[in-house]
C-alpha positions as protocol buffer text, in pm:
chain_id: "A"
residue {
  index: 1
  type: UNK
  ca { x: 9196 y: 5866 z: 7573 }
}
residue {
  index: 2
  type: UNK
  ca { x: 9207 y: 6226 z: 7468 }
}
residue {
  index: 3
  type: UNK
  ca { x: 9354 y: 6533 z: 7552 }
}
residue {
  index: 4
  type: UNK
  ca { x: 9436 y: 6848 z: 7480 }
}
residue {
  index: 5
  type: UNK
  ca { x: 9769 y: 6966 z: 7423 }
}
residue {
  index: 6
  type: UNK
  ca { x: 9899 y: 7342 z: 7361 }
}
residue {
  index: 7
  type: UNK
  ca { x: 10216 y: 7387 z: 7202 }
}
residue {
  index: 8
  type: UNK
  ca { x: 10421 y: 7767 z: 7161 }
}
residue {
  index: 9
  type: UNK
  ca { x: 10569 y: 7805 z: 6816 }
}
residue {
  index: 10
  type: UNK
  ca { x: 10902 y: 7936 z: 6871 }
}
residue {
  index: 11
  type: UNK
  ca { x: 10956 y: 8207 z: 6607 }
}
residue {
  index: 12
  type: UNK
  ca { x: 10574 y: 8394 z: 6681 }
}
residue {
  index: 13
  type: UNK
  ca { x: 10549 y: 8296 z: 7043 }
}
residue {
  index: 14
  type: UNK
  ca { x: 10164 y: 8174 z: 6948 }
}
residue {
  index: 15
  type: UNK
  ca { x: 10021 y: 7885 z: 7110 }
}
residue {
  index: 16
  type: UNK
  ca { x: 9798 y: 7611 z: 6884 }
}
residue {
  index: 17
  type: UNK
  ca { x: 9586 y: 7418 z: 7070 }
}
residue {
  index: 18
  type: UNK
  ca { x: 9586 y: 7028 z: 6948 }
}
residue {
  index: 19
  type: UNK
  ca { x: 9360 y: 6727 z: 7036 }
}
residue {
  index: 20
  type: UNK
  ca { x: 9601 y: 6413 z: 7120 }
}
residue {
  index: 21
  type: UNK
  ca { x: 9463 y: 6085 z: 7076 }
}
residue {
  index: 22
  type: UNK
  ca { x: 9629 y: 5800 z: 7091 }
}
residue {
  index: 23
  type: UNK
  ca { x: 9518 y: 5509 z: 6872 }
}
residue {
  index: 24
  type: UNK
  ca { x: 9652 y: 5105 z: 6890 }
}
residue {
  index: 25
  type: UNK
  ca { x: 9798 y: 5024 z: 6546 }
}
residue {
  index: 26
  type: UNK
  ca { x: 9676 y: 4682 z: 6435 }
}
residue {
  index: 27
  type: UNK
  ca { x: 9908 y: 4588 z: 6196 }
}
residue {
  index: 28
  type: UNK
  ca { x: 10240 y: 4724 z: 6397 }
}
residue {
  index: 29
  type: UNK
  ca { x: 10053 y: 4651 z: 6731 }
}
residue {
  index: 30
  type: UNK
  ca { x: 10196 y: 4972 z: 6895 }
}
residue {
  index: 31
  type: UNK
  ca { x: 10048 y: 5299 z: 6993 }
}
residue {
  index: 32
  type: UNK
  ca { x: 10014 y: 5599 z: 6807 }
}
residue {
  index: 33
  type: UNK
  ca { x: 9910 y: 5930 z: 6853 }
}
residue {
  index: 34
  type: UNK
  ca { x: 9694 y: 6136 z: 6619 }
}
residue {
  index: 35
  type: UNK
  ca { x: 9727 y: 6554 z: 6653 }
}
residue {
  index: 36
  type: UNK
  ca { x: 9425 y: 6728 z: 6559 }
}
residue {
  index: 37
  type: UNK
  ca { x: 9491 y: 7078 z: 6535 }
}
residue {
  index: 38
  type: UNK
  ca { x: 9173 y: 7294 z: 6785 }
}
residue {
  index: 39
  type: UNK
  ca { x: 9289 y: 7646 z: 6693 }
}
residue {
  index: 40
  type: UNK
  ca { x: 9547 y: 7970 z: 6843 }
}
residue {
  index: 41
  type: UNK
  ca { x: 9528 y: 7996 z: 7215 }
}
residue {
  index: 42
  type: UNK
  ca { x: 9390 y: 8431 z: 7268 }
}
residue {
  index: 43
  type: UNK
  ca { x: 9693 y: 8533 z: 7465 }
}
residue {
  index: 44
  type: UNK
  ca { x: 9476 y: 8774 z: 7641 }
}
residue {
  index: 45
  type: UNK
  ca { x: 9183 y: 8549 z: 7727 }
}
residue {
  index: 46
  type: UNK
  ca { x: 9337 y: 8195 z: 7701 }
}
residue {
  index: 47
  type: UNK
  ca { x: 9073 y: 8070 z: 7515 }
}
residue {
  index: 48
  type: UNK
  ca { x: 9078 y: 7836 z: 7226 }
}
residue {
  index: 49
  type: UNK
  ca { x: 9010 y: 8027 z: 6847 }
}
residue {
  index: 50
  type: UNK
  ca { x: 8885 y: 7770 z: 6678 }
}
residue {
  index: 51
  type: UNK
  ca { x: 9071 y: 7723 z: 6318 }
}
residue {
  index: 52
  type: UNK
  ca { x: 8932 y: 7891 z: 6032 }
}
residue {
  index: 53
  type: UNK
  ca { x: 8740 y: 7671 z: 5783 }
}
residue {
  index: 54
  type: UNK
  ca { x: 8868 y: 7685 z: 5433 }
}
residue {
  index: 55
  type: UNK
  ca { x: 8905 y: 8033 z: 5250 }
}
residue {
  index: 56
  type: UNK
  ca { x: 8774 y: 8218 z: 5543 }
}
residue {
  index: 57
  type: UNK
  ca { x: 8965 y: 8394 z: 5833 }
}
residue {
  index: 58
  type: UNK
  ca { x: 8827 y: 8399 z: 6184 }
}
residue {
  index: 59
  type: UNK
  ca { x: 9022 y: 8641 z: 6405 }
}
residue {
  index: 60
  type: UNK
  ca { x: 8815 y: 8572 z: 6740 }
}
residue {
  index: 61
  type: UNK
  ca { x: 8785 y: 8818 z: 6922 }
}
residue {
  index: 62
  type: UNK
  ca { x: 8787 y: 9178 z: 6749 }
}
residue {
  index: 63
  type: UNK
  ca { x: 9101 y: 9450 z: 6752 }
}
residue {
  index: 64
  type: UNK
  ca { x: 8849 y: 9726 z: 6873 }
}
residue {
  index: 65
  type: UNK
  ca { x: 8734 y: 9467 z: 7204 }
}
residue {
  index: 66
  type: UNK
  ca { x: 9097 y: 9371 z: 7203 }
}
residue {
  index: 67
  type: UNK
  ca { x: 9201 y: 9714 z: 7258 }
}
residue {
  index: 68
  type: UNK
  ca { x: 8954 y: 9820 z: 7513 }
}
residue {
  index: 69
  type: UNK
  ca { x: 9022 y: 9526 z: 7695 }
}
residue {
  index: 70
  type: UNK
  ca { x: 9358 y: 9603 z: 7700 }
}
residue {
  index: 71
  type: UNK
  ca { x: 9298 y: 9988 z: 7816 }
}
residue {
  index: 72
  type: UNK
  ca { x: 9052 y: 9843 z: 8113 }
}
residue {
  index: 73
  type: UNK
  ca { x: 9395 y: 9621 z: 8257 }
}
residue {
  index: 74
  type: UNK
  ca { x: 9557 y: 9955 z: 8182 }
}
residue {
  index: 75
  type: UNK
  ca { x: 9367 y: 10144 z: 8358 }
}
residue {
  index: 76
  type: UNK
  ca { x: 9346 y: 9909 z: 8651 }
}
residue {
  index: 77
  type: UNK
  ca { x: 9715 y: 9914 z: 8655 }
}
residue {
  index: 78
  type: UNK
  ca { x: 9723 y: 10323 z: 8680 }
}
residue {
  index: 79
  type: UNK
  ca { x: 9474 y: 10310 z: 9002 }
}
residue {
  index: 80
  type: UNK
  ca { x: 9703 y: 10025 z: 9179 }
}
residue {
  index: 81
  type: UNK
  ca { x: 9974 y: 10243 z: 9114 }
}
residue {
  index: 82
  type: UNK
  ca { x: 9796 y: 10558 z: 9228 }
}
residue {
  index: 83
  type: UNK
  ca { x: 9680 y: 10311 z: 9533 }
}
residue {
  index: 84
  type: UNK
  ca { x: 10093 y: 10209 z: 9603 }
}
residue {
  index: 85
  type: UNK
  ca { x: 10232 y: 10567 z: 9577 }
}
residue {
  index: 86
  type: UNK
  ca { x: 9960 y: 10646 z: 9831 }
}
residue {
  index: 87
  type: UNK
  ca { x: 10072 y: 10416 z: 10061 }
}
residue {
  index: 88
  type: UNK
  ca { x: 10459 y: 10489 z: 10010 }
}
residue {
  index: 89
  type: UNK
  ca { x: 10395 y: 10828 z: 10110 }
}
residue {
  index: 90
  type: UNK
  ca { x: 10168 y: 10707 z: 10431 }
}
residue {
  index: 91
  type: UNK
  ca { x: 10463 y: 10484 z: 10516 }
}
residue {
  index: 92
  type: UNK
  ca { x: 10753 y: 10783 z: 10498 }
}
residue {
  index: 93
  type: UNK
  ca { x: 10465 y: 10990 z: 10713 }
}
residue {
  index: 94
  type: UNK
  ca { x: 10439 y: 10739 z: 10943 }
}
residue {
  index: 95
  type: UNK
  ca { x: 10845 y: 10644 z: 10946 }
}
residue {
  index: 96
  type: UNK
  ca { x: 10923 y: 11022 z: 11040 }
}
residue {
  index: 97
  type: UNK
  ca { x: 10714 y: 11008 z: 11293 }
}
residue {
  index: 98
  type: UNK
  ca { x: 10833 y: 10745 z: 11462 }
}
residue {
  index: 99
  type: UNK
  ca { x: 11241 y: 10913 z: 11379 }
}
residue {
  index: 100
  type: UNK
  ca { x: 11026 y: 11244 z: 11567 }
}
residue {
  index: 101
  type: UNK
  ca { x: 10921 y: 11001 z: 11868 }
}
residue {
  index: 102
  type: UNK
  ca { x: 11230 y: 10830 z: 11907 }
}
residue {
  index: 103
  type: UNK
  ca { x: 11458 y: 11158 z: 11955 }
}
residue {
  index: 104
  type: UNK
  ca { x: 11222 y: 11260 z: 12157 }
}
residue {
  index: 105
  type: UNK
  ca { x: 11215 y: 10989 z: 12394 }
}
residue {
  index: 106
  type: UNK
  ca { x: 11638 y: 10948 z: 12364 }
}
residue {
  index: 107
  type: UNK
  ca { x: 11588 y: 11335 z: 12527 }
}
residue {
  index: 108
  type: UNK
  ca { x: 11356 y: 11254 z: 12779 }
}
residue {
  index: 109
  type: UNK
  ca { x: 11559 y: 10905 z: 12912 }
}
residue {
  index: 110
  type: UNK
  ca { x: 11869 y: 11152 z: 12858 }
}
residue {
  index: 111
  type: UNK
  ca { x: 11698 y: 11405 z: 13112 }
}
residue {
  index: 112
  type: UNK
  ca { x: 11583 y: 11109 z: 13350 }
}
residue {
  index: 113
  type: UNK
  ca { x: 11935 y: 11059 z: 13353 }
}
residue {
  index: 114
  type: UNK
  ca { x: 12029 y: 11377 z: 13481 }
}
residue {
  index: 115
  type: UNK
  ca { x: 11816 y: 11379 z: 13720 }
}
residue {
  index: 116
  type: UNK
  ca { x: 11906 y: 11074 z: 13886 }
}
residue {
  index: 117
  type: UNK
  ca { x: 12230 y: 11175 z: 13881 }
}
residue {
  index: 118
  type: UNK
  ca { x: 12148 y: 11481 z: 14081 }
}
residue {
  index: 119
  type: UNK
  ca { x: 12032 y: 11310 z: 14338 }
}
């Protein structure tokens, strides 16, 4: 049976991706797993980059795509926050209001008051 298995190297932080098999020795007569290694794990995709084959360098995905990708989240994170401080200031409206309402309804149980006391 096979799986895949992703490990994080400690000093980079990377993740490798690594096929596990596991394979019946006949001479020992136990179990062993063979690693092959799949590739680097994207950190901002999660998807596999396959290894490079010899002398040659695949990167995946490109800095430039990288980049814009990463200015897209950014800017998605800019309107939530634009969306939040919105709503902050909707809720400190909405809180004074309420402060307004209350004092004016301590007054007007205050005045009920006074009038049943005249009587």
């Amino acid at each position: 049976m096979s799986c895949i298995v992703y490990q994080t190297d400690k000093k980079t932080g990377n993740v490798h991706a690594y096929s596990s098999v596991s394979r019946r020795d006949p001479v020992t007569k136990k179990v062993k797993t063979v690693k092959t290694y799949l590739g680097r794990v994207d950190p901002v995709t999660n998807e596999i980059i396959p290894k490079a084959e010899k002398g040659k360098r695949n990167r995946g995905i490109s800095t430039k795509l990288r980049e814009s990708i990463t200015k897209d989240a950014q800017k998605k994170v800019d309107d939530l926050q634009a969306q939040v401080n919105d709503l902050q200031d909707q809720l400190k409206a909405a809180t004074a209001k309420i402060a307004k309402y209350q004092k004016a309804f301590e007054a007007f149980k205050k005045a009920m008051a006074d009038i049943d006391e005249q009587d």
